[in-house]
N, C-alpha and C positions, 0 to 999 in steps of 0.2 A: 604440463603440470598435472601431477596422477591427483585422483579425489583426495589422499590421503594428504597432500602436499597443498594442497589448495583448502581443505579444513583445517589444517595445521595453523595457516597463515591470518585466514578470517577469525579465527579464534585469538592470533596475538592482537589483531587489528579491535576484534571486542573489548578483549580485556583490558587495551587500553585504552578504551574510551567510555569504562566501567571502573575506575577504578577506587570507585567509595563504597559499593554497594557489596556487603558485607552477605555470607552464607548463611543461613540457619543452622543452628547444631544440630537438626531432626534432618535438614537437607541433602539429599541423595547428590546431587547436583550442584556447582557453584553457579551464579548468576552470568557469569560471560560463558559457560558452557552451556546454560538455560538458553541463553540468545543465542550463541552460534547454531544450536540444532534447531532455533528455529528459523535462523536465516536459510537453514539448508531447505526445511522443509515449507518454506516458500520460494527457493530455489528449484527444487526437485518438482513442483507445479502438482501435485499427485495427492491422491487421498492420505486420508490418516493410515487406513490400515495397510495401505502400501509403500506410503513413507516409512513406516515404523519397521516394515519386514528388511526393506532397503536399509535403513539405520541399524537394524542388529544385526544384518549379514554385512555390513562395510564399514561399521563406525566402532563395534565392539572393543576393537584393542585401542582408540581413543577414547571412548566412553565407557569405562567398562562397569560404570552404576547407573546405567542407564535403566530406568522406572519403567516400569511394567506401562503397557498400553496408552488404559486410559487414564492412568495415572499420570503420565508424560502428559497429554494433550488437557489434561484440565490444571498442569502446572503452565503451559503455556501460555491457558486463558485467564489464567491467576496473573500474573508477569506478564503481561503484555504491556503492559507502560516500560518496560523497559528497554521499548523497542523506540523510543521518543528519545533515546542518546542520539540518535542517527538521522535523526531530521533537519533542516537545514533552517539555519540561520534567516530570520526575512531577510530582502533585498530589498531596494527601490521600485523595481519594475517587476510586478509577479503575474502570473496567468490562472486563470481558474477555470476547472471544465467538470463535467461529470462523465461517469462510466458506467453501463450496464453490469450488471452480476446475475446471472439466470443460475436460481437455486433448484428448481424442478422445473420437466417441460409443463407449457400450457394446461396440456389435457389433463394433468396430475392435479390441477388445482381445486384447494375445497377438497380434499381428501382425508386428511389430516387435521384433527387438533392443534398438533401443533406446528402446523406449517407458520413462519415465519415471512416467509416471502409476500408477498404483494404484484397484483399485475401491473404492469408497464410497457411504456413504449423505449425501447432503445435500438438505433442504429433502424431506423423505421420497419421492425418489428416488433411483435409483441413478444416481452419475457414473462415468467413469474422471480422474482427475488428481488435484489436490494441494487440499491443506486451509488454509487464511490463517489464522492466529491473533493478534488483534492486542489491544493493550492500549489504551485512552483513558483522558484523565484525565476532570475532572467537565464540563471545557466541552464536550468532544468530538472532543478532538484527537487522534491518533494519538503514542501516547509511545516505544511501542515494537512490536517482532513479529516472527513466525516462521514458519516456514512446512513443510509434512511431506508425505507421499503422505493421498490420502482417504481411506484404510483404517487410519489411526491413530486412538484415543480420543483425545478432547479433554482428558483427562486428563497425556498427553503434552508437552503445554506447562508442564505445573505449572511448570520450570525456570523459564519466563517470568517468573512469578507471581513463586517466590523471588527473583527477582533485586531485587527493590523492597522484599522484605521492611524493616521500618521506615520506610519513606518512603511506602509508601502502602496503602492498606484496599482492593482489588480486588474487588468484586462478581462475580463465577459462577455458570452456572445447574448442574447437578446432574452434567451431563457433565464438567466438572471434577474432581469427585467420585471419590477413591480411597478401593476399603476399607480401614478403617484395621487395620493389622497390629503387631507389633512392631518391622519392620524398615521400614513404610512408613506418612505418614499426611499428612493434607492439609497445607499452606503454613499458617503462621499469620495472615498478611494475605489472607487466603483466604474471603471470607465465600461460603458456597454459597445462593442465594436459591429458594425456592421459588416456583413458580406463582403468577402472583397479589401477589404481595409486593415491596417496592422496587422500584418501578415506573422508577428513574430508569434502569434497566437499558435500559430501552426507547430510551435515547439509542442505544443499538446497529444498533438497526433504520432509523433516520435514517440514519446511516452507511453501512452496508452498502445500504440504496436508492440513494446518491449515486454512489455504488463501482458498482454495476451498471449504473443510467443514464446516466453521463459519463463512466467512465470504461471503462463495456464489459469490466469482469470478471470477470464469471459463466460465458465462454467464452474462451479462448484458442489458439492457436496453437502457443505454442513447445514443442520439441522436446528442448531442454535444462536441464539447470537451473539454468545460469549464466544464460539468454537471461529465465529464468521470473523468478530473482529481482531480476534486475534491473529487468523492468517492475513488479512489485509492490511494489521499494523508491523507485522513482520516480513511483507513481500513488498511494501512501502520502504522500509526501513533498508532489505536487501537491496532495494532497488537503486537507491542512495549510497549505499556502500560497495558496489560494484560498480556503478558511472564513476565513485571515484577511487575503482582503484588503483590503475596507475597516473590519477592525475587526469583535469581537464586542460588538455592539449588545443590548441588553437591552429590551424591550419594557415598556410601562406595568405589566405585572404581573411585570416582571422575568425575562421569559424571554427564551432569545435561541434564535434561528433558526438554524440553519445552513444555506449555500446553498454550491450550486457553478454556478449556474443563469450570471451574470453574468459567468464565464471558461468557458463551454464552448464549445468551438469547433465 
């Protein structure tokens, strides 16, 4: 499948799953073209200015209003909710984990005004930048997420949790975990897992390998945190839209794979 044939197709796959949200008459852009260029450009895993150079030297005869720079990437961080079509439905049984994001090295830190980032611990080193917290159901899909500086406890998402209270059984590993008080105490859809134990936890690490590999984000760039959450609610979103897109298949012993291997670009 050439690039042109594979954004041809993610873009019918958009639009119809867009199909109330209406253009602006001032709009360069329609809104399933908003979202397809930015599936790509959390596809393509790469900066802004080199996404953009790649999108007008390969996307022009599909896009050919396509907005100036930074005009594009602050209509992205405008429209980023409408990368919430392609999240997945809760489940019964869902898993929740967090992910590092290193926005600048260490030694940069305190540099900047307006540095954004926060120090942390991830993957038992220390980053500067933001923390992903995301929820899946039992297939592996991305249902829901949020996002904080590195130097918050993963316990901080609980709100996440709560939000599905009744609708679904959330698996957590210990980091979730609040002492419980009078006035504070874990979610009740909250099951915390020890070491060793409910292994289907482990779907998490399949995910967050995909997320690093294709889509290039264990390091980033952006400077702000409109520019941040808008590539992670769009490389979220892609992520979701490429596990399914020819369908989750089940193997003879009933397990299914998840790939992103056959839309990376």
């Amino acid at each position: 499948m050439t690039i042109h044939d594979f954004t041809i197709e993610l873009f019918c796959r958009v639009d119809d799953a867009m199909p109330d949200q209406q253009k602006h008459s001032q709009a360069l852009l329609y809104p399933s073209e908003t979202v397809t260029l930015g599936l790509l450009f959390a596809l393509k895993g790469v900066g802004n200015r080199a996404f953009y150079r790649w999108a007008k030297a390969n996307m022009k005869s599909l896009f050919p209003r396509l907005p100036e720079r930074t005009r594009f990437f602050r209509l992205l961080a405008a429209h980023q909710d409408w990368a919430e079509h392609f999240l997945a439905s809760p489940s019964l049984l869902g898993v929740i984990d967090s992910f590092g994001i290193e926005l600048i090295h260490p030694r940069r830190e305190g540099r900047s005004d307006k540095q954004i980032g926060k120090k942390g611990k991830s993957n038992h080193r220390w980053i500067v930048g933001a923390k992903l917290c995301f929820v899946l159901d039992h297939l592996g899909c991305v249902v829901d997420w949020a996002v904080d500086t590195a130097n918050v406890y993963d316990a901080t998402f609980q709100p996440l949790i709560q939000k599905y209270d009744g609708q679904m059984l959330i698996l957590g590993d210990s980091g979730f975990h609040v002492k419980t008080t009078q006035e504070q105490r874990d979610p009740e859809n909250l099951k915390i897992c020890k070491r060793g134990v409910w292994n289907e936890r482990m779907l998490i690490e399949t995910v967050l390998s995909m997320l690093t590999h294709t889509c290039h984000m264990k390091k980033v760039g952006h400077r702000v945190w409109s520019g941040l959450k808008a590539r992670l609610a769009f490389a979220l979103a892609a992520f979701n839209v490429c596990c399914l897109w020819d369908g989750l298949q089940a193997d003879e012993n009933g397990f299914i794979a998840l790939s992103m291997l056959q839309v990376a670009l």
